[in-house]
C-alpha positions, 0 to 999 in steps of 0.5 A: 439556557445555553447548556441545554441549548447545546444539549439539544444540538448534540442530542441532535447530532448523534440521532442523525449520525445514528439514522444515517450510518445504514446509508453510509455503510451501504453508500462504502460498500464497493459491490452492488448488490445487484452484480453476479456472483462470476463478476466478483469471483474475477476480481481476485485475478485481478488483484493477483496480477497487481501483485506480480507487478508489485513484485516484479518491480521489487525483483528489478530493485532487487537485481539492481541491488545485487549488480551495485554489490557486486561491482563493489565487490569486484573493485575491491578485489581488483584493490587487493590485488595490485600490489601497494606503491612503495611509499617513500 
């Protein structure tokens, strides 16, 4: 009995999955069907603008990069250019 009890729970399960996923998907959806067409051609501009931040803290990675490496690159050439103590 307790098979097909739980065969029917499963059955269950899948038809109310099955029944709700139209409200699910509807419930996702980021944009309500009632706003305009010029509301959402603004939000490109938007999404473009996090990008230039985005990049724009990559850039002052970057340049910090770039500033270690050439400092490295200065005290070895700063090493390479005093003479070696005589060692004794």
């Amino acid at each position: 009995m307790s098979t097909s009890f739980t065969k029917l729970i499963l059955a269950t399960f899948v038809s109310i999955s099955i029944a709700l996923s139209p409200l699910t998907v509807m419930a996702a959806d980021p944009a309500p069907a009632g706003v305009p067409v010029a509301d959402s051609a603004t939000t490109p501009d938007v999404q473009s603008e996090k990008a230039a931040k985005k990049t724009a803290k990559k850039s002052k990675k970057d340049k910090k990069a770039e500033k270690k490496a050439k400092k490295k690159s200065q005290k070895k050439a700063k090493a390479a250019q005093e003479p070696a103590a005589p060692q004794q």
